[in-house]
PDB file of N, CA, C and O in Angstrom:
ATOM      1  N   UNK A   1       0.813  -1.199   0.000  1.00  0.00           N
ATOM      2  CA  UNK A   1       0.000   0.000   0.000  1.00  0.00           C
ATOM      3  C   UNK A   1       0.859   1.266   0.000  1.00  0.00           C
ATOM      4  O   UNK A   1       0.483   2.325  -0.504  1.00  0.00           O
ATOM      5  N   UNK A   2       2.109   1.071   0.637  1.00  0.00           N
ATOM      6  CA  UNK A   2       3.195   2.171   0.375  1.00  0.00           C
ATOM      7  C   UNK A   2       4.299   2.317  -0.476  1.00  0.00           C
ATOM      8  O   UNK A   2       5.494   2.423  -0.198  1.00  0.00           O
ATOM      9  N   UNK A   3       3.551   2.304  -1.870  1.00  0.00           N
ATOM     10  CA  UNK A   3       4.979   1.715  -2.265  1.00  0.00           C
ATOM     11  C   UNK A   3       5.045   2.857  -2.884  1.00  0.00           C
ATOM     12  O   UNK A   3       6.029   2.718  -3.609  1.00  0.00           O
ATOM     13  N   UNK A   4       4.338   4.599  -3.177  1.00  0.00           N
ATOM     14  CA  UNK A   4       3.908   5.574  -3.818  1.00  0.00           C
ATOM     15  C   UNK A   4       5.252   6.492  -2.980  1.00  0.00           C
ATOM     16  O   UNK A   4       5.518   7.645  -3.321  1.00  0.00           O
ATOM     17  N   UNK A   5       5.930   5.846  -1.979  1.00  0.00           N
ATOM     18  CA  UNK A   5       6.251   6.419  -0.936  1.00  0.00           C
ATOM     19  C   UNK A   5       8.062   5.882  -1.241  1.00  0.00           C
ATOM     20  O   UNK A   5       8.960   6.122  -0.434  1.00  0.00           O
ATOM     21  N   UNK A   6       8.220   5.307  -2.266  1.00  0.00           N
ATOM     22  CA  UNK A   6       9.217   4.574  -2.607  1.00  0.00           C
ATOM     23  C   UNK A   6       9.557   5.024  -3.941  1.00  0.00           C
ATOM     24  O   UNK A   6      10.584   4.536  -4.413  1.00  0.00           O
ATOM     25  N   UNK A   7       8.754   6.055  -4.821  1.00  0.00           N
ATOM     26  CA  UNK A   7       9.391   6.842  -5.733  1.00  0.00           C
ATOM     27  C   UNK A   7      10.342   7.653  -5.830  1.00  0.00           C
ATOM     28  O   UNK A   7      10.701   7.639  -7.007  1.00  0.00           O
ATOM     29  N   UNK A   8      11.031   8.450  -5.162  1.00  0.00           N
ATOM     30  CA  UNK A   8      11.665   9.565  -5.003  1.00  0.00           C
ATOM     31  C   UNK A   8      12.745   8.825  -4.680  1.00  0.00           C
ATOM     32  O   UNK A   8      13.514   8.638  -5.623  1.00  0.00           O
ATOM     33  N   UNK A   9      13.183   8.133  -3.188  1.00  0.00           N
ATOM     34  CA  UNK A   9      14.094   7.646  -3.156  1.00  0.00           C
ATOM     35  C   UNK A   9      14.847   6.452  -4.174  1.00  0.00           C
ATOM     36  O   UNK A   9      16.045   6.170  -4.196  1.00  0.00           O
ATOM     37  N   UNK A  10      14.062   6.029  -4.759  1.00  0.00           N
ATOM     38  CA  UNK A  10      14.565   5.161  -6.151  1.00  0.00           C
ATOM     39  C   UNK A  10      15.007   5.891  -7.113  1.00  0.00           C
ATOM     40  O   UNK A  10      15.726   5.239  -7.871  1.00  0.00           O
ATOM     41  N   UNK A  11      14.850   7.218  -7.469  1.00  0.00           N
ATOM     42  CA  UNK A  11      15.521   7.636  -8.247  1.00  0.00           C
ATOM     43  C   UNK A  11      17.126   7.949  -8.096  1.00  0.00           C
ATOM     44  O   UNK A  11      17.823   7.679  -9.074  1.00  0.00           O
ATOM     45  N   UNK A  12      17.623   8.386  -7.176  1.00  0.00           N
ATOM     46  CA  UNK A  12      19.130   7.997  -6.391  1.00  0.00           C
ATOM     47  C   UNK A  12      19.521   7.124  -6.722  1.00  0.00           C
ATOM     48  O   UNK A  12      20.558   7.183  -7.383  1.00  0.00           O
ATOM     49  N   UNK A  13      18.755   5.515  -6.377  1.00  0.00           N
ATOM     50  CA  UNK A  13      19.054   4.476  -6.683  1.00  0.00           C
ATOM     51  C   UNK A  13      19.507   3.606  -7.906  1.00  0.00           C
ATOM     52  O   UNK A  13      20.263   2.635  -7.892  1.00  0.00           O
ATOM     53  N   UNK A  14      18.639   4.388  -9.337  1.00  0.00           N
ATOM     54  CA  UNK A  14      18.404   4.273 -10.877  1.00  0.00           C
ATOM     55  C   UNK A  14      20.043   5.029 -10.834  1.00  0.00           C
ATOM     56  O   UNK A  14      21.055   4.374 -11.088  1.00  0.00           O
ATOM     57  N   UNK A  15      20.068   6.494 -10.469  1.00  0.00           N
ATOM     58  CA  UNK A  15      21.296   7.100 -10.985  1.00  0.00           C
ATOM     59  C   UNK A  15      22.385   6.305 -10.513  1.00  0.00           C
ATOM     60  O   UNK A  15      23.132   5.690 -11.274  1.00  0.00           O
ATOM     61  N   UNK A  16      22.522   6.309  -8.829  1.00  0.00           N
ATOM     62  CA  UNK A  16      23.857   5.189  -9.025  1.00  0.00           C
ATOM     63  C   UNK A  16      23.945   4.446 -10.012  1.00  0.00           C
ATOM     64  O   UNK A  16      24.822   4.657 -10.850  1.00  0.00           O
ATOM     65  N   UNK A  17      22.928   3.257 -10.159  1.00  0.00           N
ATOM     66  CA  UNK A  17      23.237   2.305 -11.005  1.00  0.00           C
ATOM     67  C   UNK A  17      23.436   2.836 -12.371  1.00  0.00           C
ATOM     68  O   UNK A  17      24.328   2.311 -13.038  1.00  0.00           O
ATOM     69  N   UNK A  18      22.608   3.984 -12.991  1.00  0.00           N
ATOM     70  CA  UNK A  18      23.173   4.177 -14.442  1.00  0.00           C
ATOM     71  C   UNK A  18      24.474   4.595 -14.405  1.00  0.00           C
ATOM     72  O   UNK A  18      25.290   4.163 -15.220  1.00  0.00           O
ATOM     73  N   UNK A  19      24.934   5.842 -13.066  1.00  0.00           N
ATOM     74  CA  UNK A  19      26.848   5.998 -13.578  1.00  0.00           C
ATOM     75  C   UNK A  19      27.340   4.717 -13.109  1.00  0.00           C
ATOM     76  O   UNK A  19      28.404   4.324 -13.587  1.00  0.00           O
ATOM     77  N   UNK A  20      26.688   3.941 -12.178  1.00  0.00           N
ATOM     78  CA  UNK A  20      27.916   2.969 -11.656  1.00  0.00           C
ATOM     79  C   UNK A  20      28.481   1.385 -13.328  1.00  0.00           C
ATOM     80  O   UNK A  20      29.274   0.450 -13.442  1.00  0.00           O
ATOM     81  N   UNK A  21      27.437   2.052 -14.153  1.00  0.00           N
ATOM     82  CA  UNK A  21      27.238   0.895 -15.471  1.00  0.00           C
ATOM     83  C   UNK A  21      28.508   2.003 -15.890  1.00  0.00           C
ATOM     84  O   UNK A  21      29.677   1.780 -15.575  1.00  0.00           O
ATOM     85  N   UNK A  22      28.021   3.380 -16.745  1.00  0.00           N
ATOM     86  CA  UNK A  22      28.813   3.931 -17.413  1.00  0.00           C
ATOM     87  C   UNK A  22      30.213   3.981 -17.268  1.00  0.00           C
ATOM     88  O   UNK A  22      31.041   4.014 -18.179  1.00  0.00           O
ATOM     89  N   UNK A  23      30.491   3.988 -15.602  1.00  0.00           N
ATOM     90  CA  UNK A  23      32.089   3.986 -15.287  1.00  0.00           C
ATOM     91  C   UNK A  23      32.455   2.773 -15.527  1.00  0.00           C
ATOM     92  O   UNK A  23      33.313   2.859 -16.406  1.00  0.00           O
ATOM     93  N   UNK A  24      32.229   1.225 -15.130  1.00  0.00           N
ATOM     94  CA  UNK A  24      32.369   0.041 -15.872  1.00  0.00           C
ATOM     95  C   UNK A  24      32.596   0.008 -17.212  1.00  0.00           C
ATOM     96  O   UNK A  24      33.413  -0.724 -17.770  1.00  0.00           O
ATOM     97  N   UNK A  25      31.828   0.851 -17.764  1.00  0.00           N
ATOM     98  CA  UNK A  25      31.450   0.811 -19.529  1.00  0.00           C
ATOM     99  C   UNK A  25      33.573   1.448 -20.168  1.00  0.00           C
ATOM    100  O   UNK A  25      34.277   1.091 -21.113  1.00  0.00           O
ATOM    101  N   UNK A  26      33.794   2.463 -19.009  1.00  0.00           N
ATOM    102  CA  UNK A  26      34.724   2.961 -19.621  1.00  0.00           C
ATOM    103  C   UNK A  26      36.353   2.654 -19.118  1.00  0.00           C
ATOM    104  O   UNK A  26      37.386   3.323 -19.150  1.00  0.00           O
ATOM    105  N   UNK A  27      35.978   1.184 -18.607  1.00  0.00           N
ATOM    106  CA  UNK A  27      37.017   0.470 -18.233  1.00  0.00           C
ATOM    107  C   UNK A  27      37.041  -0.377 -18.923  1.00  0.00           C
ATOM    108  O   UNK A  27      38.200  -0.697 -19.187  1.00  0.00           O
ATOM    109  N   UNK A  28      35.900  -1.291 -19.665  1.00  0.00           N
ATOM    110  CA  UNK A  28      35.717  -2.192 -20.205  1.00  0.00           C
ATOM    111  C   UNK A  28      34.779  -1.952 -21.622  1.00  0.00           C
ATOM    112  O   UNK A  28      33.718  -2.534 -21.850  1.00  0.00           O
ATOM    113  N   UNK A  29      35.338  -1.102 -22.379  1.00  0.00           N
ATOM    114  CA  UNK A  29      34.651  -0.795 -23.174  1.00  0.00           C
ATOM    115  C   UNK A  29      34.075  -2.008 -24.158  1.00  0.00           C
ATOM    116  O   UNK A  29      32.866  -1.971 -24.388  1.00  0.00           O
ATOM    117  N   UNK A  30      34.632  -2.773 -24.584  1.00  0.00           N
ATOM    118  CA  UNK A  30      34.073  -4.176 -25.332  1.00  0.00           C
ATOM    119  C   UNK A  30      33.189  -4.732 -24.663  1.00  0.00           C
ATOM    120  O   UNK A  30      32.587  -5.606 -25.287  1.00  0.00           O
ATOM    121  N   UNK A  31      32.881  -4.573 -23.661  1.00  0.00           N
ATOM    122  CA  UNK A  31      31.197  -4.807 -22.839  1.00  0.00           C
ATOM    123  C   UNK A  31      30.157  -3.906 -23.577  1.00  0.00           C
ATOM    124  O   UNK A  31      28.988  -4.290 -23.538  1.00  0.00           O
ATOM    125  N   UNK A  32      30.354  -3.117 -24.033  1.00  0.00           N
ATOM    126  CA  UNK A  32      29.496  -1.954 -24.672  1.00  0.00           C
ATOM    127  C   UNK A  32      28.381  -2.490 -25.333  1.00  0.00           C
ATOM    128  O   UNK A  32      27.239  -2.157 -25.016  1.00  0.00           O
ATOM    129  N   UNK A  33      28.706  -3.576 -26.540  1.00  0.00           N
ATOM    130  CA  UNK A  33      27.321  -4.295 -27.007  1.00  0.00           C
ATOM    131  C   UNK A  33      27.286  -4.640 -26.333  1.00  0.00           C
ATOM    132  O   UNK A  33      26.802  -3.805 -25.568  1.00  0.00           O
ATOM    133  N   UNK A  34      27.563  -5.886 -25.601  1.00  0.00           N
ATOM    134  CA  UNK A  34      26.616  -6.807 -24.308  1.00  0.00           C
ATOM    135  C   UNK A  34      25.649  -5.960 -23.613  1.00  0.00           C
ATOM    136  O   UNK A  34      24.420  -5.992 -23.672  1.00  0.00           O
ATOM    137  N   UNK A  35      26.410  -5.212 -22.957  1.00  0.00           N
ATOM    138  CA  UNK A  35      25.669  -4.121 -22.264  1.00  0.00           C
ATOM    139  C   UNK A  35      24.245  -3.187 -22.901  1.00  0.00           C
ATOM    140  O   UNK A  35      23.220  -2.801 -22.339  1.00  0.00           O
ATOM    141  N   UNK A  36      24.643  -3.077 -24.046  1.00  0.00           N
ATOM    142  CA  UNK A  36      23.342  -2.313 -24.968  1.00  0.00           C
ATOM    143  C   UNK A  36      22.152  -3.443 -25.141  1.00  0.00           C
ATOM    144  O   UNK A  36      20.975  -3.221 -24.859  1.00  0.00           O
ATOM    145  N   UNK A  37      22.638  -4.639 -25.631  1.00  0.00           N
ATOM    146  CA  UNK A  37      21.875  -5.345 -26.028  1.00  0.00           C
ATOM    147  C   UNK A  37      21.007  -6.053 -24.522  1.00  0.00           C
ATOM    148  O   UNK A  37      19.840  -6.399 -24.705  1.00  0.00           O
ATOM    149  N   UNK A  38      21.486  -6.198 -23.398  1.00  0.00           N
ATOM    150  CA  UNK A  38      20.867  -6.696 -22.142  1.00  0.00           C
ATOM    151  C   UNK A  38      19.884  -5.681 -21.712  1.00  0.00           C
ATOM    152  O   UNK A  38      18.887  -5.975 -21.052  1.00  0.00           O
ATOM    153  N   UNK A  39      20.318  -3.900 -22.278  1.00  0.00           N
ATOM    154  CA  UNK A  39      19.138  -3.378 -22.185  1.00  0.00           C
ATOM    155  C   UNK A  39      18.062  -3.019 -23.085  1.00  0.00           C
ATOM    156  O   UNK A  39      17.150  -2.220 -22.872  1.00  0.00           O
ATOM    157  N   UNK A  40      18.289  -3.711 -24.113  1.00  0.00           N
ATOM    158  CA  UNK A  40      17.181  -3.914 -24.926  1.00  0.00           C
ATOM    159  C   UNK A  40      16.332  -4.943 -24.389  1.00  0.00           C
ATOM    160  O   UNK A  40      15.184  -4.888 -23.947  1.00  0.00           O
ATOM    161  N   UNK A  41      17.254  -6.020 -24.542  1.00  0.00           N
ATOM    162  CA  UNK A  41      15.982  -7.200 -23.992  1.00  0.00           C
ATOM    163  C   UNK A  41      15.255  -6.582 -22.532  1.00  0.00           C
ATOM    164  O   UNK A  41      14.054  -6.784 -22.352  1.00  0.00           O
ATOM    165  N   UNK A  42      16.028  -5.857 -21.566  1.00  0.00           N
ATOM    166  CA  UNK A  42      15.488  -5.558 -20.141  1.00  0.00           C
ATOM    167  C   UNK A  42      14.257  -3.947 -21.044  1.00  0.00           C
ATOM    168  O   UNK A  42      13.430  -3.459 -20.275  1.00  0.00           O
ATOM    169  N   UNK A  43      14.295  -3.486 -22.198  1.00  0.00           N
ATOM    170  CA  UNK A  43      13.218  -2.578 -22.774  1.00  0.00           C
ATOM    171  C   UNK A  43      12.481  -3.231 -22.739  1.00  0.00           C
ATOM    172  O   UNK A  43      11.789  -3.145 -21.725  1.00  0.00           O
ATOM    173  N   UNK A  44      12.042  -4.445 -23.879  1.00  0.00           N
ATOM    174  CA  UNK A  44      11.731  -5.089 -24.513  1.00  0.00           C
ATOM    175  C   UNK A  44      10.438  -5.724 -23.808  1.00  0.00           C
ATOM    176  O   UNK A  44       9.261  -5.820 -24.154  1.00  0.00           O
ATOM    177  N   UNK A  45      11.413  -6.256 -22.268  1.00  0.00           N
ATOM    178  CA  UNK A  45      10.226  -7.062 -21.604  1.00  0.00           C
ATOM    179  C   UNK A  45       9.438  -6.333 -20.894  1.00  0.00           C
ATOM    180  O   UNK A  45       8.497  -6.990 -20.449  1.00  0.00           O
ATOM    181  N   UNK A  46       9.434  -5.093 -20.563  1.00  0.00           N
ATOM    182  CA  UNK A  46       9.182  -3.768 -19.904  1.00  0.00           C
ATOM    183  C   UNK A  46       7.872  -3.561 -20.851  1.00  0.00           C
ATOM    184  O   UNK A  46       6.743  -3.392 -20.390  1.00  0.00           O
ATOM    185  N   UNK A  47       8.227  -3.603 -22.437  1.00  0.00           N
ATOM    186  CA  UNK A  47       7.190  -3.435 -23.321  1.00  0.00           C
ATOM    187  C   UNK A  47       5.975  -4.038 -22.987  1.00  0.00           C
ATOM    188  O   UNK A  47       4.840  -3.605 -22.784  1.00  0.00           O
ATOM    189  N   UNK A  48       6.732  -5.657 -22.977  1.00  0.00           N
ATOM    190  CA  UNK A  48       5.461  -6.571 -22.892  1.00  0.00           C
ATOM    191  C   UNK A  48       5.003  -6.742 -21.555  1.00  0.00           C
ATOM    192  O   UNK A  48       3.955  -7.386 -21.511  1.00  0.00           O
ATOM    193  N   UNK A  49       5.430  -6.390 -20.486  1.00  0.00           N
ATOM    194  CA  UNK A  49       4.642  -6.526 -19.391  1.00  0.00           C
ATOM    195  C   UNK A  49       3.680  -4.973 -19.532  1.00  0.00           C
ATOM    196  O   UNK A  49       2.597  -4.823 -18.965  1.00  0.00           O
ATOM    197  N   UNK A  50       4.195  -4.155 -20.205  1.00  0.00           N
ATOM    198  CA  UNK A  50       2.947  -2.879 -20.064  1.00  0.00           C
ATOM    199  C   UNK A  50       1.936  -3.275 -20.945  1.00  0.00           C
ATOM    200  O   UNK A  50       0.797  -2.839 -20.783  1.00  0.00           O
ATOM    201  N   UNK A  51       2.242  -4.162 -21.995  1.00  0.00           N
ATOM    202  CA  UNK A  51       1.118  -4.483 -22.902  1.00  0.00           C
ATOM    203  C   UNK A  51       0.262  -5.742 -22.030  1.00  0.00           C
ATOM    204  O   UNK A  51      -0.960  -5.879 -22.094  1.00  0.00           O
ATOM    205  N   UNK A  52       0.985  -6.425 -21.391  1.00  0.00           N
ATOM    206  CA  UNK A  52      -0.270  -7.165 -20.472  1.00  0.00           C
ATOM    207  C   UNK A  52      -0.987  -6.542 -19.406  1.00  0.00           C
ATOM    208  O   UNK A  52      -2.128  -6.865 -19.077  1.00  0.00           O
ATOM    209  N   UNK A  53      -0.323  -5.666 -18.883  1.00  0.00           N
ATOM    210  CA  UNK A  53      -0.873  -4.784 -17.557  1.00  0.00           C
ATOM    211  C   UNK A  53      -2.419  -4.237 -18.243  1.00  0.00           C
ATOM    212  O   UNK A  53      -3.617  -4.345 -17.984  1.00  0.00           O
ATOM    213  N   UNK A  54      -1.484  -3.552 -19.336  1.00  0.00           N
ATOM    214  CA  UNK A  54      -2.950  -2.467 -20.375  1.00  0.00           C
ATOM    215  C   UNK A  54      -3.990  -2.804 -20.497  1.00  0.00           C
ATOM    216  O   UNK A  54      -4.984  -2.078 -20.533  1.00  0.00           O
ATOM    217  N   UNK A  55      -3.939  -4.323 -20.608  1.00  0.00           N
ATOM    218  CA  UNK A  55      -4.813  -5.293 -20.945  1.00  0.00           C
ATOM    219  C   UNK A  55      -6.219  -5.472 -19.797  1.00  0.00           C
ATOM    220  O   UNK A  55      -7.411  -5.605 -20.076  1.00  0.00           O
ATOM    221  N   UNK A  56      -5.560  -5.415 -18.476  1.00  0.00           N
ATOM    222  CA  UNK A  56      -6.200  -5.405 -17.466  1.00  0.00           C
ATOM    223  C   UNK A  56      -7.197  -4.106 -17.234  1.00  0.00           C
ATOM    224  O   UNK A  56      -8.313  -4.178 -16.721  1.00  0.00           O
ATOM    225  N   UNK A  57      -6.334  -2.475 -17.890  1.00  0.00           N
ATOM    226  CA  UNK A  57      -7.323  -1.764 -17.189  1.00  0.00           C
ATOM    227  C   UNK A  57      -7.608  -1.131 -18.031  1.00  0.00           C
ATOM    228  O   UNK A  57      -6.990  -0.105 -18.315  1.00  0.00           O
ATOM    229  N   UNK A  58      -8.966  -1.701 -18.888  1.00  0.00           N
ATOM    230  CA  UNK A  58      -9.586  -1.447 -20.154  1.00  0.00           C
ATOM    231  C   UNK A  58     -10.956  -0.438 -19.136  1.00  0.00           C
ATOM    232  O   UNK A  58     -11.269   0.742 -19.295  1.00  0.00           O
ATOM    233  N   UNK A  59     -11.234  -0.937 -18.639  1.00  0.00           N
ATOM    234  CA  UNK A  59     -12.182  -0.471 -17.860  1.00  0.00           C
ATOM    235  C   UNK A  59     -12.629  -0.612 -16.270  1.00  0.00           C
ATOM    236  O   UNK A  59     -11.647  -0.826 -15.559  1.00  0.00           O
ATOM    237  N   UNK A  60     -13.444  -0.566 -15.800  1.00  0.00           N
ATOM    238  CA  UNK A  60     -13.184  -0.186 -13.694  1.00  0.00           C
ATOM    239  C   UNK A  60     -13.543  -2.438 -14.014  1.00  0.00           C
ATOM    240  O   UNK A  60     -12.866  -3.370 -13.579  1.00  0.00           O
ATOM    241  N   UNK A  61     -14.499  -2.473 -14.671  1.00  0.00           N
ATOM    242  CA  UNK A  61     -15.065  -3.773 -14.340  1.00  0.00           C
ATOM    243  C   UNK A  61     -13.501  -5.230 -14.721  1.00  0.00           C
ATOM    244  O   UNK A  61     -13.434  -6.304 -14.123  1.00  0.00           O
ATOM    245  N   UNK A  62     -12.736  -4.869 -15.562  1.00  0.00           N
ATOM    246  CA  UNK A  62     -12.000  -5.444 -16.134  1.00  0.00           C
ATOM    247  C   UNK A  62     -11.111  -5.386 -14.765  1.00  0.00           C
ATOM    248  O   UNK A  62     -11.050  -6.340 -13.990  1.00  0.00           O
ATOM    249  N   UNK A  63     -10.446  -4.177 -14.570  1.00  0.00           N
ATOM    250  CA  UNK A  63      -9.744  -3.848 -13.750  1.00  0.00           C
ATOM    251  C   UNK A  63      -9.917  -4.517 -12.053  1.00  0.00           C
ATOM    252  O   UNK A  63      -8.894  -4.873 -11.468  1.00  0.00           O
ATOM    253  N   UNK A  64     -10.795  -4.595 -11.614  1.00  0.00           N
ATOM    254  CA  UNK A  64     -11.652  -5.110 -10.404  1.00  0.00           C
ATOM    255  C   UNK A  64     -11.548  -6.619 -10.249  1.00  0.00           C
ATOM    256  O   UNK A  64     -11.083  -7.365  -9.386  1.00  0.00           O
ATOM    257  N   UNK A  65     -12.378  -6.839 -11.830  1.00  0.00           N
ATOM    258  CA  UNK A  65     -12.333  -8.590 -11.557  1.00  0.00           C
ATOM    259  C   UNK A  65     -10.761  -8.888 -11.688  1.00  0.00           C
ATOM    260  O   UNK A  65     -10.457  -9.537 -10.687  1.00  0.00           O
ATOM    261  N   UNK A  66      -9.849  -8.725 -12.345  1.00  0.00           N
ATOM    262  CA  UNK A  66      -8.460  -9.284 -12.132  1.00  0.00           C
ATOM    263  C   UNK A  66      -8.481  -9.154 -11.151  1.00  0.00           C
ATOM    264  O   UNK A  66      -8.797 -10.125 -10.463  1.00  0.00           O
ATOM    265  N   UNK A  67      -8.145  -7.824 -10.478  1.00  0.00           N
ATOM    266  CA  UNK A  67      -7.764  -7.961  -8.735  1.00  0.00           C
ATOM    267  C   UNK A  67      -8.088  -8.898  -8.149  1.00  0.00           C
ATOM    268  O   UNK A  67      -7.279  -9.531  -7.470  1.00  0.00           O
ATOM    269  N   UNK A  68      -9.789  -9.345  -8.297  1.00  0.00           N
ATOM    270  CA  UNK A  68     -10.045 -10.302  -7.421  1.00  0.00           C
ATOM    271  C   UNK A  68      -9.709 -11.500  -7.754  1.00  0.00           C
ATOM    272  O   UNK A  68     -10.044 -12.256  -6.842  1.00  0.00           O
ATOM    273  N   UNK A  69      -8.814 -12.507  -9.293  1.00  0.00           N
ATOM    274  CA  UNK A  69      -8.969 -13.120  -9.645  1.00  0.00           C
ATOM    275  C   UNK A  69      -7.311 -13.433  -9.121  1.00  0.00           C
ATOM    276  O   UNK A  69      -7.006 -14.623  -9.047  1.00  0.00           O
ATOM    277  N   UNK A  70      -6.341 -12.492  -8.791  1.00  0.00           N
ATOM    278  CA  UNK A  70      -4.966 -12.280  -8.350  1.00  0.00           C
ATOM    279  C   UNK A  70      -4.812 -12.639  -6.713  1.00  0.00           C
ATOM    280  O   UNK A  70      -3.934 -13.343  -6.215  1.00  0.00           O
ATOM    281  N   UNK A  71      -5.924 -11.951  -6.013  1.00  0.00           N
ATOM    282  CA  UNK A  71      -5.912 -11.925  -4.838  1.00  0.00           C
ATOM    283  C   UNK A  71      -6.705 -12.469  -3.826  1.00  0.00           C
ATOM    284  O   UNK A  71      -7.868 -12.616  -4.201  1.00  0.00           O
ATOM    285  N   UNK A  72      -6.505 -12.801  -2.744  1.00  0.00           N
ATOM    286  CA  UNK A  72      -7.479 -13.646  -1.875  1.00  0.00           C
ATOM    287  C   UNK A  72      -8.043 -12.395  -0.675  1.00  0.00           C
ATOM    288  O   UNK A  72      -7.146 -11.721  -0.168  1.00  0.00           O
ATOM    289  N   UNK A  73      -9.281 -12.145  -0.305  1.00  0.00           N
ATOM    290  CA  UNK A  73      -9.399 -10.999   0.321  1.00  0.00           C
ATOM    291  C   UNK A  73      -9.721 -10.033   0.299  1.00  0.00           C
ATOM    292  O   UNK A  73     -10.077  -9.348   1.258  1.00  0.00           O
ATOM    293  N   UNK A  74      -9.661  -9.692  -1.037  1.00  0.00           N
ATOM    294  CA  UNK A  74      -9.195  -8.292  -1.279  1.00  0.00           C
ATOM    295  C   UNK A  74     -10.503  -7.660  -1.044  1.00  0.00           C
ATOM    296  O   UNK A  74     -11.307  -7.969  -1.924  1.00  0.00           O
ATOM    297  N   UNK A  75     -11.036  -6.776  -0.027  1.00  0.00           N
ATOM    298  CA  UNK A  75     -12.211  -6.533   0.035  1.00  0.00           C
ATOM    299  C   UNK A  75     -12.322  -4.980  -0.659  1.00  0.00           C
ATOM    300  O   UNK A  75     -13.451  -4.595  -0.962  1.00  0.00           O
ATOM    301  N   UNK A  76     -11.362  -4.243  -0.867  1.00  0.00           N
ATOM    302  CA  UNK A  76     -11.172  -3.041  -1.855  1.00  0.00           C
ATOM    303  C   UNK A  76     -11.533  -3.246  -2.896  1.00  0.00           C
ATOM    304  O   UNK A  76     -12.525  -2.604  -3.242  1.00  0.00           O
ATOM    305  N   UNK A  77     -10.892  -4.274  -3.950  1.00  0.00           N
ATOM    306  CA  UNK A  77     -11.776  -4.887  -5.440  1.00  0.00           C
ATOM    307  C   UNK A  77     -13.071  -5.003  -5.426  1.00  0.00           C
ATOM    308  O   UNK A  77     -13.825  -4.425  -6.209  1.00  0.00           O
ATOM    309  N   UNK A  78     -13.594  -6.184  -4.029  1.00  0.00           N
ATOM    310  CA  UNK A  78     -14.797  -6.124  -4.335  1.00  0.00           C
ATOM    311  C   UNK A  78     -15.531  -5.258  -3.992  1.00  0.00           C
ATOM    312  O   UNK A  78     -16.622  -5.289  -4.560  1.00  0.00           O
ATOM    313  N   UNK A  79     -15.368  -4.367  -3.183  1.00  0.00           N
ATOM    314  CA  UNK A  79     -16.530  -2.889  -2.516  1.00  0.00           C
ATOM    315  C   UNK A  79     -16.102  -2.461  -4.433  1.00  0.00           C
ATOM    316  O   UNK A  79     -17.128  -2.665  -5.082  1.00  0.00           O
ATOM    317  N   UNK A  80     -15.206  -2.081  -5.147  1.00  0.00           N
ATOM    318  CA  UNK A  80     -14.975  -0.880  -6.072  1.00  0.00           C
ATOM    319  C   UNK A  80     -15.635  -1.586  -7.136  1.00  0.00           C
ATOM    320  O   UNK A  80     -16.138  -0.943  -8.057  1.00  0.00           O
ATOM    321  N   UNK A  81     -15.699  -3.165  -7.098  1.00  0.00           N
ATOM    322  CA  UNK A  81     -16.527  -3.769  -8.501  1.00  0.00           C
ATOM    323  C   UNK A  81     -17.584  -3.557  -8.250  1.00  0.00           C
ATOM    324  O   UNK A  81     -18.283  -3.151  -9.179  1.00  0.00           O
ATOM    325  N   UNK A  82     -18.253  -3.732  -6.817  1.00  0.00           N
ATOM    326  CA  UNK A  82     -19.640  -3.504  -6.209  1.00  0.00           C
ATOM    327  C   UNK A  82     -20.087  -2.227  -6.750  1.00  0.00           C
ATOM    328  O   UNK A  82     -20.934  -2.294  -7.640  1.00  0.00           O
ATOM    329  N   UNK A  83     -19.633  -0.942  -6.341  1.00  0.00           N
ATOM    330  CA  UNK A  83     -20.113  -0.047  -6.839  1.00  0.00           C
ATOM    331  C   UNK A  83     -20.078   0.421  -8.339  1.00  0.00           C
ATOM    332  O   UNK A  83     -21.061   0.872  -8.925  1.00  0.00           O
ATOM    333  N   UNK A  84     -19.048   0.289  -8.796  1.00  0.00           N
ATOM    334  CA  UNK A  84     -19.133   0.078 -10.445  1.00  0.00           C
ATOM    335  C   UNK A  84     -20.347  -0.613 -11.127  1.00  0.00           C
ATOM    336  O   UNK A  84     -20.781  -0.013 -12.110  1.00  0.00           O
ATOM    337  N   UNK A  85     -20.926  -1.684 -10.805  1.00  0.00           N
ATOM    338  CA  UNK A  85     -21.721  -2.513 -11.254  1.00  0.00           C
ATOM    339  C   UNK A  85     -23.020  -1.447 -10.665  1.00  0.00           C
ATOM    340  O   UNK A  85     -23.566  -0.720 -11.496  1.00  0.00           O
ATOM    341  N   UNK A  86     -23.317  -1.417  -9.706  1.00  0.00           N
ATOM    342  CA  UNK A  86     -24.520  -0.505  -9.134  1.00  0.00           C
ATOM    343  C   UNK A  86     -24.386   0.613  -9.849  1.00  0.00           C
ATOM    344  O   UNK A  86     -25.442   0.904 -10.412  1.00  0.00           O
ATOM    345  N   UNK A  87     -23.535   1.337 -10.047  1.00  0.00           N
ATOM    346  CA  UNK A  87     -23.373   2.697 -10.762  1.00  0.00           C
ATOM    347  C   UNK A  87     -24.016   2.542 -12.398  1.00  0.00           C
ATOM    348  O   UNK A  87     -24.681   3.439 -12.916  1.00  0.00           O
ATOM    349  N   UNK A  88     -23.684   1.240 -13.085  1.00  0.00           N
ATOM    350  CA  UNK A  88     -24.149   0.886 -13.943  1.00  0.00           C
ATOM    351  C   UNK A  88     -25.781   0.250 -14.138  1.00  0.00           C
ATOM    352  O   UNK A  88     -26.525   0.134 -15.112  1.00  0.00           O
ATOM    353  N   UNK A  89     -25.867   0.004 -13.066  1.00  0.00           N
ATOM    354  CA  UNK A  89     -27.470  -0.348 -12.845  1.00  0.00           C
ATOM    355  C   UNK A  89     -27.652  -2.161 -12.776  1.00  0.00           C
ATOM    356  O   UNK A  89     -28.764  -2.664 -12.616  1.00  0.00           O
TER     357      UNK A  89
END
């Protein structure tokens, strides 16, 4: 539930790691493709997990039933499918 709270400080985290690659990169420069190409594939799958995510939140009802179909409990999905569906009649 807090993870909105874990943005800011991850960005620190992204920059180390991008100079801590680049200074590697310029010790070992013949890593350079390897290195390009591991972040393609690490794009790549980034792509396809946003194209499955997308998939999920076509709409509140789409969005809702996954939750509940992911999770055991979840009484937030079902109050928000509940009212979605009532809102719809």
């Amino acid at each position: 539930m807090a993870d909105r709270y874990m943005y800011i400080p991850s960005i620190g985290l992204f920059i180390l790691v991008v100079w801590g690659v680049a200074d590697f990169l310029n010790w070992r420069p013949h890593w350079q493709r390897i290195m390009t190409m591991a972040g393609g594939v690490a794009l790549a799958g980034c792509l396809v997990g946003t194209r499955i995510q997308l998939s999920y939140w076509q709409n509140s009802i789409e969005l809702f039933r996954h939750a509940i179909e992911v999770t055991t409990d979840n009484f937030v999905a079902y109050t928000c499918l509940g009212e979605t569906l009532r809102d719809l009649g």
